[in-house]
C-alpha positions as CSV (number, residue, x, y, z in Angstrom):
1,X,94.3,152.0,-22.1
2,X,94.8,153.1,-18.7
3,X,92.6,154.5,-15.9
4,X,92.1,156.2,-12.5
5,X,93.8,159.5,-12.0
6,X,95.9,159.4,-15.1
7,X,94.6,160.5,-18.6
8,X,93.5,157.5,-20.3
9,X,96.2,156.7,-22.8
10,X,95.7,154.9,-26.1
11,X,98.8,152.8,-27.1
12,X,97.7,152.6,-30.8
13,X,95.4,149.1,-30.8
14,X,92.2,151.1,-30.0
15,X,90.9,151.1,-33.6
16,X,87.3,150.6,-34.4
17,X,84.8,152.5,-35.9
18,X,84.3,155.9,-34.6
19,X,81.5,156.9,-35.9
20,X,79.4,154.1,-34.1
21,X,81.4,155.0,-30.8
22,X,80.7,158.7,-31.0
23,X,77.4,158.2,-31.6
24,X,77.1,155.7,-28.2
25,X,78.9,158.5,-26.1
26,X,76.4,160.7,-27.1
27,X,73.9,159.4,-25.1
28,X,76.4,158.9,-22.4
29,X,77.6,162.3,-21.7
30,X,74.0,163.5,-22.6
31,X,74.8,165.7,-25.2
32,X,72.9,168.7,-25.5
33,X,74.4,170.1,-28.4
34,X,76.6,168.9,-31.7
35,X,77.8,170.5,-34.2
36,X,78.6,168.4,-37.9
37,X,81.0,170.3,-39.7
38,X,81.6,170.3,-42.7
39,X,78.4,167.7,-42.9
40,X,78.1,167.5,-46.8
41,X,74.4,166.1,-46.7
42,X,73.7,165.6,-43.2
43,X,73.9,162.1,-43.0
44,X,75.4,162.1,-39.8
45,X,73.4,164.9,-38.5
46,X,70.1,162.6,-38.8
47,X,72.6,159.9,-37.4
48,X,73.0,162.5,-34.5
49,X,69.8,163.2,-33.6
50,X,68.7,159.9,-33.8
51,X,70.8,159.2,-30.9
52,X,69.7,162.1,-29.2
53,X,66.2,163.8,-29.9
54,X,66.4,166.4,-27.5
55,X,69.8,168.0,-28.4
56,X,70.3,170.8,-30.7
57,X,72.0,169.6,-33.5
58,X,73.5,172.3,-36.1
59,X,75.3,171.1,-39.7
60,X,77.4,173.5,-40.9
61,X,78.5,173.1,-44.7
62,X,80.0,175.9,-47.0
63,X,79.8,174.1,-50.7
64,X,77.2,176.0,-52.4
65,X,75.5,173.0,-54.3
66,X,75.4,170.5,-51.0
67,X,74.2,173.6,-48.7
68,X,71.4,173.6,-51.4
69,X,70.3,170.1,-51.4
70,X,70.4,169.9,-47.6
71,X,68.2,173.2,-47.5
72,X,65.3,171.2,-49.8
73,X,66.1,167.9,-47.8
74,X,62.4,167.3,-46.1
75,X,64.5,164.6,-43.9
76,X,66.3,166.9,-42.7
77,X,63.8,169.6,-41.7
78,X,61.1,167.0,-40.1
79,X,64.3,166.2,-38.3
80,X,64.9,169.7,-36.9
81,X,68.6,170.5,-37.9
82,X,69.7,173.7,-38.7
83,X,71.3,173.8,-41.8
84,X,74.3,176.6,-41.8
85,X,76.1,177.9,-45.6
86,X,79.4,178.5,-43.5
87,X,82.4,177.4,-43.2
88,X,84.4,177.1,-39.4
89,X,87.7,178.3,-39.0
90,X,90.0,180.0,-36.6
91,X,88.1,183.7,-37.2
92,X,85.2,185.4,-38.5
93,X,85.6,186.7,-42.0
94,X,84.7,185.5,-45.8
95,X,87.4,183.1,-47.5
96,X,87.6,181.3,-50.6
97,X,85.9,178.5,-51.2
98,X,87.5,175.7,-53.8
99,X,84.7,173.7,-55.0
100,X,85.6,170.1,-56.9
101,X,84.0,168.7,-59.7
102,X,81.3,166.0,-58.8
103,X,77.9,164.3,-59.4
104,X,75.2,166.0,-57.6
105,X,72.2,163.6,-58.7
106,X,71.0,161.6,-55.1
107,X,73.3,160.0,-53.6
108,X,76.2,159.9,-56.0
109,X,79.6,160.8,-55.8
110,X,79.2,161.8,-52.0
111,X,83.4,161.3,-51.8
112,X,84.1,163.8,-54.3
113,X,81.2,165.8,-52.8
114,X,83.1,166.1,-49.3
115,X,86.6,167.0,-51.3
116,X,85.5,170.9,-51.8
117,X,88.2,172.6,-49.2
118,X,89.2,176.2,-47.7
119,X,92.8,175.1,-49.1
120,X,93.5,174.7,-52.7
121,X,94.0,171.1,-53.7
122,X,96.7,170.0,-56.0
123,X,96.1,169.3,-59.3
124,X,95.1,165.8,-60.0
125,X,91.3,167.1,-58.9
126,X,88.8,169.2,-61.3
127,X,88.2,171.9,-60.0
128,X,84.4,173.5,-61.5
129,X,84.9,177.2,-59.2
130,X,86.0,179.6,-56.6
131,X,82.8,181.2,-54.5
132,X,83.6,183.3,-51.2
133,X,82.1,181.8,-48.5
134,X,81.9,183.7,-44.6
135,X,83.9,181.8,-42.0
136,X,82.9,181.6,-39.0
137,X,84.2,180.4,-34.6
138,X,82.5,178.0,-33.2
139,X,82.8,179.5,-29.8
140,X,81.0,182.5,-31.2
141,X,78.1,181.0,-33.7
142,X,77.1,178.9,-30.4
143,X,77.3,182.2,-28.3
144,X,74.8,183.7,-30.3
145,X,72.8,180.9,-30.4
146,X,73.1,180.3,-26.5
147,X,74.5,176.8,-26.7
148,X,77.4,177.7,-25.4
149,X,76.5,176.0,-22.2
150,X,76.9,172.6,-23.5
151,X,77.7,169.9,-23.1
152,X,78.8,169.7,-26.2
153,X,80.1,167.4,-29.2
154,X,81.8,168.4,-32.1
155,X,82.3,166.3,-35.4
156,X,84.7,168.1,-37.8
157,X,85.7,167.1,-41.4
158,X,86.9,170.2,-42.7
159,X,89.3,169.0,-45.5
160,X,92.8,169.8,-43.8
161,X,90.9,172.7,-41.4
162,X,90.7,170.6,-38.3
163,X,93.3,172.4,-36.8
164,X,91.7,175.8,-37.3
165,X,88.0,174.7,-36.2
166,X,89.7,173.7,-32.9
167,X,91.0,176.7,-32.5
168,X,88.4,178.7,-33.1
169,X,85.9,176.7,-30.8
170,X,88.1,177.6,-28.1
171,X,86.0,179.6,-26.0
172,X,83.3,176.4,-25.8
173,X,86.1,173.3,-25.1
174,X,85.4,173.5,-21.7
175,X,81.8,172.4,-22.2
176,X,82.7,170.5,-24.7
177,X,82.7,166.5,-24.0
178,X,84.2,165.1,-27.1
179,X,85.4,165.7,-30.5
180,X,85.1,163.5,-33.7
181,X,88.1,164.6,-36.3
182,X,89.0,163.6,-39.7
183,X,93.3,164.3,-40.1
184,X,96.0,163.6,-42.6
185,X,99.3,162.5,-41.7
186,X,100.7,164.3,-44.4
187,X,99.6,168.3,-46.1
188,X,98.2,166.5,-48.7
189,X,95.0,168.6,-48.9
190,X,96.9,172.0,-48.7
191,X,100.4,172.9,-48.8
192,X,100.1,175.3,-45.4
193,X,97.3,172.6,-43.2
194,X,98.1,171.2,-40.3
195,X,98.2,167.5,-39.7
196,X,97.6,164.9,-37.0
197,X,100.4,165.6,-34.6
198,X,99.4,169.3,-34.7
199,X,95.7,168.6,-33.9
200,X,96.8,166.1,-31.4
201,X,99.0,168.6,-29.7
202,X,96.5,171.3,-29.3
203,X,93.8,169.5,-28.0
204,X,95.6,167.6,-25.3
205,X,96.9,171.4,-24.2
206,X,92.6,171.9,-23.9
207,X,92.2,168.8,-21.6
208,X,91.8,166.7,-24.3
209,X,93.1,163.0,-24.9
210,X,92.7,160.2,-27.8
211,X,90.2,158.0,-27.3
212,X,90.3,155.8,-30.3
213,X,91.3,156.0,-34.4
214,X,89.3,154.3,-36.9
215,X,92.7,153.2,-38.9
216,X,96.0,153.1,-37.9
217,X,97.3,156.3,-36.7
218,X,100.1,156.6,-39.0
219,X,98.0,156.1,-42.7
220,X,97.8,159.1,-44.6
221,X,94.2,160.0,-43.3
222,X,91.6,158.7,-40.6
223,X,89.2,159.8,-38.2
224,X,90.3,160.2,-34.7
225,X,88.3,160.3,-31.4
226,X,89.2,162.6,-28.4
227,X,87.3,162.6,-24.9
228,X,87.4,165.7,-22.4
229,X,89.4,163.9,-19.4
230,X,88.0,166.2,-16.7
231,X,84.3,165.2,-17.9
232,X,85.6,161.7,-19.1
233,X,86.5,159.8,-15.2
234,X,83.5,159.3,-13.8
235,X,81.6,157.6,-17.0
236,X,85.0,156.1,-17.6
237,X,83.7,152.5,-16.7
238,X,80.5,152.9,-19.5
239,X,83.0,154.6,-21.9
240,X,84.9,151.7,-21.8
241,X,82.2,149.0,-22.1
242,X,81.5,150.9,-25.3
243,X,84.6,151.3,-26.4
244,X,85.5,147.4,-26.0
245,X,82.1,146.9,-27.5
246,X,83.2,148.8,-30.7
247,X,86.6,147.2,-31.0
248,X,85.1,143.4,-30.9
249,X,82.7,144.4,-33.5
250,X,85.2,146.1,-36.2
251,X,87.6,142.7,-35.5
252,X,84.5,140.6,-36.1
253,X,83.1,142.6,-39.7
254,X,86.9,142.7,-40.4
255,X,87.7,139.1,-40.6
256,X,84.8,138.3,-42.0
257,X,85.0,140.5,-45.1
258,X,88.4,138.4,-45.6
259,X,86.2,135.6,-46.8
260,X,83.9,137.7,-49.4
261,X,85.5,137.9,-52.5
262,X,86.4,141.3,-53.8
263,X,84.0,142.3,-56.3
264,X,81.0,141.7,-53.4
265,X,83.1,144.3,-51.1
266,X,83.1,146.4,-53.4
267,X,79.8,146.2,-54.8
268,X,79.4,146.8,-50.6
269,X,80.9,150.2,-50.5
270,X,83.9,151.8,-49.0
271,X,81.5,152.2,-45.6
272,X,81.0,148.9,-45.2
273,X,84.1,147.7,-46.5
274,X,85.8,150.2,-43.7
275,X,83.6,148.9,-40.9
276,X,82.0,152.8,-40.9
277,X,78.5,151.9,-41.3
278,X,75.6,152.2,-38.5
């Protein structure tokens, strides 16, 4: 990575685990507001506000089943997040929503509960029903909610819809400091979604540049970190402690998982097992 008064520019070894990273720069670019869409159970959302009390953190998430266990989720409530049955995308409107077969009993099947999509997957998944859900810009939920202001973070996993939730939280990218996105490589989720290169391109035409992947960038899918460069230089040294930070730490759990034998990673998780864990 390079400094001073170019963009800082990732030559593909920057991988590590996000999640803990976006978290860190929370606190350093003293988020006021973030937004977890398409949160699923708002995991992440407590994860959010644990890093920052004070911000206003909203979790957006249009699956009718999840949107009902987050609603009864007492965690969530003590924790004051605002819990959202909508689903962000490029304009306001209602769409169809293509819910997946899965296991709804506490915290079971929470990959197949994230796979419910705005696009139509292919076949191989079960597929239980079709609800309408209303769609909705960021730019204009946080207008009404006055937190357009920012500064703001965004963590989107939207099942192929990156691309549209970026465009529609166009107006608020100026305040925005950093943005958290899950992409494919390839239209595997829906025949007409954009992929990485698209997301990549549109965001580093909003002042945008990558920051860090938490796989390399050219598997099928991963999650991808960009930072605001115009809000990014003068916290660049702190962003890179972290970032340096992160890396060691994902070499360090990495190697040593090579020595546990496989059944004990996977009796670990995928979380672990992928370094994605607090």
């Amino acid at each position: 990575m390079q400094t001073g008064s170019h963009h800082p520019v990732v030559t593909g070894e920057l991988i590590l685990n996000t999640r803990r990273l976006f978290c860190r720069l929370l606190r350093t670019f003293e988020i006021a507001t973030v937004c977890d869409v398409g949160s699923m159970d708002g995991s992440d959302a407590l994860r959010f506000r644990r890093f920052r009390p004070d911000a206003a953190v909203l979790a957006l998430e249009p699956s009718p089943r999840n949107f009902e266990l987050m609603k009864a989720d007492d965690g969530l409530r003590r924790a004051g997040i605002r819990v959202l049955p909508v689903a962000a995308s490029d304009r306001r409107s209602e769409a169809p929503f293509f819910v997946i077969e899965a296991n709804y009993s506490e915290r079971r099947d929470l990959a197949r509960r994230g796979m419910s999509s705005l696009y139509e997957r292919p076949d191989w998944t079960r597929l239980t029903t079709v609800v309408q859900v209303p769609t909705v810009r960021l730019d204009e939920l946080l207008k009404s909610e006055s937190l357009d202001g920012g500064p703001i973070a965004l963590w989107i996993d939207t099942e192929g819809m990156a691309f549209e939730v970026i465009r529609g939280s166009s107006g608020v990218l100026a305040s925005t400091r950093m943005i958290h996105v899950e992409v494919e490589t390839r239209p595997v989720i829906g025949a007409a979604q954009k992929v990485f290169s698209d997301v990549q391109r549109a965001l580093l035409d909003f002042g945008f540049v990558l920051l860090a992947t938490d796989q390399r960038p050219d598997v099928l899918q991963f999650n991808a970190l960009f930072i605001r460069v115009e809000s990014s230089r003068a916290k660049m040294s702190e962003i890179l402690r972290h970032a340096k930070y992160e890396r060691l730490r994902t070499k360090l759990t990495r190697t040593l998982l090579r020595w546990v034998p496989l059944r004990v990673r996977l009796a670990l998780g995928r979380r672990l097992y992928e370094t994605r864990t607090e």
